[in-house]
Backbone as JSON, one array per atom type, in Angstrom:
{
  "sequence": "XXXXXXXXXXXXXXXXXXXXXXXXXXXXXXXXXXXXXXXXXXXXXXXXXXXXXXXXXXXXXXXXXXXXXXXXXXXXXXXXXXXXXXXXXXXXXXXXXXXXXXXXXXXXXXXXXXXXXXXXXXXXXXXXXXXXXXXXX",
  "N": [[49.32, -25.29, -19.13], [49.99, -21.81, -17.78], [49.92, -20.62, -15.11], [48.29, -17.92, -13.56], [49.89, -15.24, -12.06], [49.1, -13.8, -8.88], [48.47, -10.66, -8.07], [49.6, -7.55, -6.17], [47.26, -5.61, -4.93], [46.11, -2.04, -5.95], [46.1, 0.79, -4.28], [43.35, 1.76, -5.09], [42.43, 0.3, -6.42], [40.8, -1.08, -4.34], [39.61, -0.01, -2.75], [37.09, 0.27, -4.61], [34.13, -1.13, -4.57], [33.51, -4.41, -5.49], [31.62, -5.53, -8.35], [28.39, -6.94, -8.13], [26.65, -9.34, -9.17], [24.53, -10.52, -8.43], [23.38, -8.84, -6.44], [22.57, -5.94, -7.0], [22.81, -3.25, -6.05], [25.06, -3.67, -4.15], [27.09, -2.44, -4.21], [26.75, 0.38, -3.67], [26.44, 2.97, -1.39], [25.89, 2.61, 2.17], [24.53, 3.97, 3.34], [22.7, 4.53, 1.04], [21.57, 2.2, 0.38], [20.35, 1.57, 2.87], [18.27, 3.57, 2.21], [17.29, 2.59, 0.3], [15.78, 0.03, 0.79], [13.81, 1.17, 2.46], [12.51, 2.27, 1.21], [11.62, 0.06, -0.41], [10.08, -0.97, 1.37], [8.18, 1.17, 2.16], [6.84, 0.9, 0.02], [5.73, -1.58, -0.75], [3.76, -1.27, 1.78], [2.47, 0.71, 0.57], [1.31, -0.34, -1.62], [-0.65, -2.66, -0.23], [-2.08, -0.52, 1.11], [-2.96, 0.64, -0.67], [-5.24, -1.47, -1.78], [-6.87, -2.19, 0.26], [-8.19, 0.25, 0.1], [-9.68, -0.08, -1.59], [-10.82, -2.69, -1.15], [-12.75, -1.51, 0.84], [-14.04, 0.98, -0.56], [-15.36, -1.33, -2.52], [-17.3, -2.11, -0.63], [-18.31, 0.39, 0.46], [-19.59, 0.02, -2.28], [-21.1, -1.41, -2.4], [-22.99, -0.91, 0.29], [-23.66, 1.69, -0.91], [-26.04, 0.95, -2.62], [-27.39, -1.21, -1.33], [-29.26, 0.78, 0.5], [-30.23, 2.01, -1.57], [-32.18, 0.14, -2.53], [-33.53, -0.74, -0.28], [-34.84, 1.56, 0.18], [-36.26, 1.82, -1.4], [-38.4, -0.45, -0.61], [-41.18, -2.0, 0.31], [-43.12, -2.23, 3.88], [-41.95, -4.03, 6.5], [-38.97, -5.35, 6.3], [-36.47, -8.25, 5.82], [-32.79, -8.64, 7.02], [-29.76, -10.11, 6.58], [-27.45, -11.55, 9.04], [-24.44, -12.23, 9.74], [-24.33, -13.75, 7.79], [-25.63, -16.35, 8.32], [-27.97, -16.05, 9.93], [-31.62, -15.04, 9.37], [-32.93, -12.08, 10.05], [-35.68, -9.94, 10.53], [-36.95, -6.99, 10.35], [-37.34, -3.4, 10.52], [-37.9, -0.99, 7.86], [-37.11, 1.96, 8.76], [-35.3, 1.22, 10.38], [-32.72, -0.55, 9.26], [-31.92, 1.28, 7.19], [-30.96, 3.66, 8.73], [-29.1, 2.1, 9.95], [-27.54, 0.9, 7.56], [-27.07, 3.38, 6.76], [-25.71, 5.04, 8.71], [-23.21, 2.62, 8.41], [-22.13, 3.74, 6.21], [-21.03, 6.29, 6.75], [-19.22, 5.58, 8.11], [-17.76, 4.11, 6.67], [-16.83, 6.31, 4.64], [-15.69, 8.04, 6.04], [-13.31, 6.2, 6.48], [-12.55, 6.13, 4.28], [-11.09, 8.73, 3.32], [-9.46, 9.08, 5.54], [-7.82, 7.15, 4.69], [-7.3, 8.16, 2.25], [-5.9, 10.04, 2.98], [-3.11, 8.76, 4.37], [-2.26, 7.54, 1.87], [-1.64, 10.11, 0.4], [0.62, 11.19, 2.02], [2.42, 8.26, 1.96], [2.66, 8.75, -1.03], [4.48, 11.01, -1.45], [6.79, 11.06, 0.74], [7.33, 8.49, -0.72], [8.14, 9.29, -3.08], [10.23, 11.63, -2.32], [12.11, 10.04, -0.92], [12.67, 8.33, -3.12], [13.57, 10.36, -5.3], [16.1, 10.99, -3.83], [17.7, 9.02, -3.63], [17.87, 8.19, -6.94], [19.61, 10.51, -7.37], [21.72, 9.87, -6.22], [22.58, 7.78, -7.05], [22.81, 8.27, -9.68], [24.78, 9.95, -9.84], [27.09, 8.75, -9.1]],
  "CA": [[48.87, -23.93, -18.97], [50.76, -21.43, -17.2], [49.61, -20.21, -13.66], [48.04, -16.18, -13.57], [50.14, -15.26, -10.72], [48.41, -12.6, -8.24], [49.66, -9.64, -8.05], [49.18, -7.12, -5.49], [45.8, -5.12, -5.52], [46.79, -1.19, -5.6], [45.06, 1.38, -3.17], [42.31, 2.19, -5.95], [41.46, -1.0, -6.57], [40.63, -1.78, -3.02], [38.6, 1.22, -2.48], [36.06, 0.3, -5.63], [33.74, -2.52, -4.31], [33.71, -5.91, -6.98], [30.54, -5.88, -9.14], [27.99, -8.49, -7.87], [25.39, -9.22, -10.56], [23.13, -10.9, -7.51], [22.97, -7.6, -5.86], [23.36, -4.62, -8.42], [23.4, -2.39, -4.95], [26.18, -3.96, -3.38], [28.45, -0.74, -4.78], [26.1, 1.62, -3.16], [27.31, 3.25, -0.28], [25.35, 2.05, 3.45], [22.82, 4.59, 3.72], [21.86, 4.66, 0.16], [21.15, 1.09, 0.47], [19.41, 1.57, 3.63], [17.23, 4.46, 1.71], [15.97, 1.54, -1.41], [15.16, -0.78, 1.98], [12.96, 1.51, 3.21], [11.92, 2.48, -0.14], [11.02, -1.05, -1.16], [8.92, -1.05, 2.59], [7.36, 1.59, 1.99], [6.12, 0.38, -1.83], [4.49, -2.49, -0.78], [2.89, -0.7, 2.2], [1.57, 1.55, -0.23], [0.5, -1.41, -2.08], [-1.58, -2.87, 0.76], [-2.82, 0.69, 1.55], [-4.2, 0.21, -2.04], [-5.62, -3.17, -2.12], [-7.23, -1.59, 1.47], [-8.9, 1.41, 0.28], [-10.51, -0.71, -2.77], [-12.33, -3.13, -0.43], [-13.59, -0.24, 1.29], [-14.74, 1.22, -1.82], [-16.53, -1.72, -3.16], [-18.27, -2.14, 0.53], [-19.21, 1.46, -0.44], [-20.76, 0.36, -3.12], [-22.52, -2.61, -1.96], [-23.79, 0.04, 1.07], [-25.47, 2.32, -1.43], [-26.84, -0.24, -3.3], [-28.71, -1.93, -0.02], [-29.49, 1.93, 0.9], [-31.13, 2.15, -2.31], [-33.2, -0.89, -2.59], [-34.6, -1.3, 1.36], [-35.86, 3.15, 0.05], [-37.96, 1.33, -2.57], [-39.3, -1.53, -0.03], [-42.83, -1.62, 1.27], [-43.43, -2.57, 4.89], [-41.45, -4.64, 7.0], [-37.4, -6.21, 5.46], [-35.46, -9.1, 6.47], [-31.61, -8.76, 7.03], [-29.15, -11.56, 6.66], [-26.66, -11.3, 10.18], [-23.54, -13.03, 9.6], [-24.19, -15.2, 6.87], [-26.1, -17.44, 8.66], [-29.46, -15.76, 10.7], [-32.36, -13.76, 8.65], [-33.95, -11.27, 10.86], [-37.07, -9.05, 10.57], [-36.8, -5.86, 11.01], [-38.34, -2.21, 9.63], [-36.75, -0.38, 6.97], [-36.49, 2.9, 8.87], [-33.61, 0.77, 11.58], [-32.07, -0.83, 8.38], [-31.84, 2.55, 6.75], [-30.58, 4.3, 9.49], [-27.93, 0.93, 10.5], [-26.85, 1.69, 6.58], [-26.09, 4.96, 6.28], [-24.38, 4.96, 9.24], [-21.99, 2.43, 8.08], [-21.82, 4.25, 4.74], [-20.72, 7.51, 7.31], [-18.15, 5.15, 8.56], [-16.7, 3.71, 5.28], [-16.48, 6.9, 4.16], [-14.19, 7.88, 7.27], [-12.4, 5.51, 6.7], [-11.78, 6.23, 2.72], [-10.97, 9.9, 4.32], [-8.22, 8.53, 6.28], [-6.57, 5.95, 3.75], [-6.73, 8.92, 1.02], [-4.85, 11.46, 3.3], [-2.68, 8.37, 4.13], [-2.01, 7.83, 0.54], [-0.48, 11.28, -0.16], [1.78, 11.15, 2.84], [3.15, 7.65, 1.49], [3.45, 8.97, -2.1], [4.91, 12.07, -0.99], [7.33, 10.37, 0.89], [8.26, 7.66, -1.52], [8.73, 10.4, -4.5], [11.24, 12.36, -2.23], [13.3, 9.16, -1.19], [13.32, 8.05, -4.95], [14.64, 11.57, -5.56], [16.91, 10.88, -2.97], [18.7, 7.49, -4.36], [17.93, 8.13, -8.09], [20.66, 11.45, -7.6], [23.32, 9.31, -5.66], [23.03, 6.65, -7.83], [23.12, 9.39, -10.83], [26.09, 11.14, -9.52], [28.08, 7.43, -9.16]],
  "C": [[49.65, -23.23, -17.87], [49.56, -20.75, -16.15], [49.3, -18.72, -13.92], [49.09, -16.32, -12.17], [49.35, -13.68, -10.52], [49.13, -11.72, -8.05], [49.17, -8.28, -7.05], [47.98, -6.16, -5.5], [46.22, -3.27, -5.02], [45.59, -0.62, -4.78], [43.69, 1.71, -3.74], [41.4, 1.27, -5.72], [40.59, -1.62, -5.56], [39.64, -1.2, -2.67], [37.33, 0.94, -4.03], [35.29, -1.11, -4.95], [33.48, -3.48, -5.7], [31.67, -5.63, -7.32], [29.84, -7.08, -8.77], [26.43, -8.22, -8.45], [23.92, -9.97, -9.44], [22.68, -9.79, -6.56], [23.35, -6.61, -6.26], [23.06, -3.73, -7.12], [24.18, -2.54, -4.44], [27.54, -2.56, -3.34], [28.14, 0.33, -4.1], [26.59, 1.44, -2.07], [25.88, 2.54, 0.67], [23.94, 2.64, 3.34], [21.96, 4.78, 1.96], [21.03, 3.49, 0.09], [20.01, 0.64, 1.43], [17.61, 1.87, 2.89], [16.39, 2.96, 0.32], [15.6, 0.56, -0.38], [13.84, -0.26, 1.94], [12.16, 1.83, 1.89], [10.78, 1.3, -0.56], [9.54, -1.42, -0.17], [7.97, -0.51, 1.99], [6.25, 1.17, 0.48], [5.05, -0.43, -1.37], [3.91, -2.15, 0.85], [1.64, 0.16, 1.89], [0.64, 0.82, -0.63], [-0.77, -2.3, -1.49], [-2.6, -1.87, 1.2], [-4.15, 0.53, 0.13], [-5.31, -0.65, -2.04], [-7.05, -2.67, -0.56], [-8.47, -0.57, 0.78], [-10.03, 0.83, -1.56], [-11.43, -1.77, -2.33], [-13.11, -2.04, 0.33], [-14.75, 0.31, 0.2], [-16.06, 0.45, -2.38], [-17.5, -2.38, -2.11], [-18.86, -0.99, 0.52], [-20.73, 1.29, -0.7], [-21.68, -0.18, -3.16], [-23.75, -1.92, -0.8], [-24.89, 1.0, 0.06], [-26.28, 1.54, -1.98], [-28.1, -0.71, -2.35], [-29.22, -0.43, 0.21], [-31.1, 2.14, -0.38], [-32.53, 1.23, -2.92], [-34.17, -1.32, -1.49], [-35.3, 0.48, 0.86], [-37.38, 2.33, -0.55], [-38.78, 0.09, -2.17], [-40.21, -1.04, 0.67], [-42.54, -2.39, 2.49], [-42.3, -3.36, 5.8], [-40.19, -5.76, 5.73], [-36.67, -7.31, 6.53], [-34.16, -8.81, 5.86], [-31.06, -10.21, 7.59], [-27.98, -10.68, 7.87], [-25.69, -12.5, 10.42], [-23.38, -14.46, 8.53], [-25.02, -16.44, 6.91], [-27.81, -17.36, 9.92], [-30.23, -14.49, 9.96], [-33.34, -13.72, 10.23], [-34.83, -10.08, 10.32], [-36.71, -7.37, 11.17], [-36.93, -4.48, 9.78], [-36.9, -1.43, 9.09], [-35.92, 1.0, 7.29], [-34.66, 2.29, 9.64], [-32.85, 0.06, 10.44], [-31.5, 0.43, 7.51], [-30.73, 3.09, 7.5], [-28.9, 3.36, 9.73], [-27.04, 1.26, 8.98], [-26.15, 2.69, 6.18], [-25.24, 5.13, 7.59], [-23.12, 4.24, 8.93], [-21.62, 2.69, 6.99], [-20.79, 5.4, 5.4], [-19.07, 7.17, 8.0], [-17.28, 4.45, 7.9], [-16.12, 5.22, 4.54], [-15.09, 7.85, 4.77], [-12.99, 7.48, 6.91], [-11.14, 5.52, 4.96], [-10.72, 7.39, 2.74], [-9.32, 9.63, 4.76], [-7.0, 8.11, 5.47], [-5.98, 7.24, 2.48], [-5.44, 9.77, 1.75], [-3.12, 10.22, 3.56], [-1.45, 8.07, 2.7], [-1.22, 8.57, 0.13], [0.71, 11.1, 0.73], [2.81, 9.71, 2.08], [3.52, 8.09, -0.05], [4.74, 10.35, -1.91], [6.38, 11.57, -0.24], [8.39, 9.35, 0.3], [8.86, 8.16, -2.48], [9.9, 11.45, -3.55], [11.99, 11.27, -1.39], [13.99, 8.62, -2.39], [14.14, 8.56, -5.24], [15.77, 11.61, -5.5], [17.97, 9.61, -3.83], [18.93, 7.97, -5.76], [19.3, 9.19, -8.08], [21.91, 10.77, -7.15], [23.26, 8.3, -6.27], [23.53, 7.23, -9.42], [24.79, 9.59, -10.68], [27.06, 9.58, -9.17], [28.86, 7.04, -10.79]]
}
C-alpha cells in the first residue's frame, strides 16, 4: 500500500475547527459555548425549582386537608410532633398553628412562582441567543 503523504494544510483549512462527534459544540465559537453552559445550569436549576415548588404544593395540600378535618373535630385533638410524640392539645391552637403554616407555604409558592418566570424568561432569551448563532453558522 502506498503511503498518503501530508500535505500542507492551507489558511482556510486551519481557520475551520475539525468536527468532533463527542462534542457537537466544539465548532462553536467561546462565548456561545459559554452561553449553552449556563444554559444547561440554568435548566436543571429550573428543574429543581420545579421538583421544589411541587413539595410545597402537596404540603399545601396535606395543610388544608388537616385544616379541614381538626374544623369538624369535637373537643380536645392530639397532634403527632416529629414522628415520634402525640400531644394533646385544643383545636382552636391546632387551627390557628395550621393556617399559619398554610400562610407560610403559600409565601413560599409566591416566591418560587415569581422565581419561575425570571428563570424561564431568562432561559427563553439565552436559547434565542445560541439558537441564532448557531442558525447563522
Amino acid at each position: 500500500m502506498a503511503k498518503k503523504q501530508d500535505k500542507p494544510e492551507s489558511k482556510d483549512e486551519k481557520q475551520a475547527a475539525p468536527m468532533n462527534p463527542a462534542n457537537p459544540f466544539a465548532n462553536l465559537d467561546e462565548e456561545t459555548q459559554k452561553q449553552i453552559q449556563e444554559l444547561q445550569i440554568l435548566e436543571q436549576s429550573f428543574q429543581q425549582l420545579v421538583m421544589q415548588k411541587q413539595a410545597f404544593q402537596m404540603e399545601e395540600n396535606e395543610t388544608e386537608h388537616i385544616v379541614k378535618e381538626v374544623e369538624k373535630a369535637e373537643g380536645e385533638i392530639s397532634k403527632i410532633i416529629g414522628n415520634q410524640v402525640v400531644v394533646k392539645s385544643t383545636k382552636e391552637k391546632v387551627l390557628e398553628e395550621m393556617k399559619h403554616k398554610k400562610e407560610l407555604i403559600d409565601l413560599r409558592l409566591k416566591n418560587i412562582d415569581k422565581q419561575e418566570k425570571e428563570f424561564s424568561t431568562k432561559i427563553e432569551s439565552i436559547r434565542d441567543d445560541v439558537m441564532k448563532k448557531i442558525g447563522a453558522k
